[in-house]
N, C-alpha and C positions, 0 to 999 in steps of 0.2 A: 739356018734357024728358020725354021717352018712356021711354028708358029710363039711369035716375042708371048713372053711372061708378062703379064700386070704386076709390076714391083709391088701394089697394094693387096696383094692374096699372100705375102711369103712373111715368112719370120726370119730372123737373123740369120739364122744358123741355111735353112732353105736356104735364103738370098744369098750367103757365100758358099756353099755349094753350086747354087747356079752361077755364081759371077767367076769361080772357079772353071766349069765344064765349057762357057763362052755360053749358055742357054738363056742368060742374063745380061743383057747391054750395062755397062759399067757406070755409063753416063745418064741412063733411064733410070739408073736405080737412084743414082743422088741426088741427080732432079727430085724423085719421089721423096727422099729423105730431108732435104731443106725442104719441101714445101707444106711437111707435116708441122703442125702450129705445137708452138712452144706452153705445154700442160704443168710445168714442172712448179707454178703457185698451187695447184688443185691436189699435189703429193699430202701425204697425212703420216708421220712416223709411224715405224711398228716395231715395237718391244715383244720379244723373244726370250721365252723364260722352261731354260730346259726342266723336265720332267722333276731330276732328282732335288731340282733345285725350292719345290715347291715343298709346301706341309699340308698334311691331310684336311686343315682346315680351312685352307684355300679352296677347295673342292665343295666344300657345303656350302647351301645357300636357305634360304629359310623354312622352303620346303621340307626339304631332306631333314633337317632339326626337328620338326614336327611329327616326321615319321618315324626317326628313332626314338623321340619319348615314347611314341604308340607302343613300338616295338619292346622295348626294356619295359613297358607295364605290364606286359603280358607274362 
C-alpha cells in the first residue's frame, strides 16, 4: 500500500470497495467512522408523494390562477 487512503474522502460504497481490495486499513476506516459525531437530532422527515398520486390542483399556486383568468378572457 503506497500510498494509505484518507477514510474522510470515500463514500460507503468507495470505502468497501477499498476495504475489499486491502487499499483501505479496516481499522483506519472505523476509527474514522466512530469518531464522526452523532447528527441524527438535526434529521427533518421527508414525505414522498408519487406523481399519479397528486391532482392538477396541487400544482397551482396563485400565480398561475391569475394567468389563467388572463388567458380564458381573451
Amino acid at each position: 500500500m503506497a500510498n494509505p487512503t484518507d477514510p474522510k474522502y470515500l463514500d460507503k460504497r468507495t470505502a468497501e470497495r477499498y476495504l475489499r481490495s486491502g487499499v483501505l486499513d479496516e481499522k483506519a476506516y472505523q476509527r474514522h467512522i466512530e469518531s464522526l459525531p452523532d447528527v441524527a437530532d438535526k434529521s427533518v422527515p421527508v414525505e414522498t408523494v408519487m406523481h399519479d398520486e397528486l391532482e392538477d390542483e396541487d400544482f397551482d399556486d396563485e400565480e398561475d390562477e391569475g394567468d389563467e383568468d388572463s388567458e380564458s378572457a381573451e
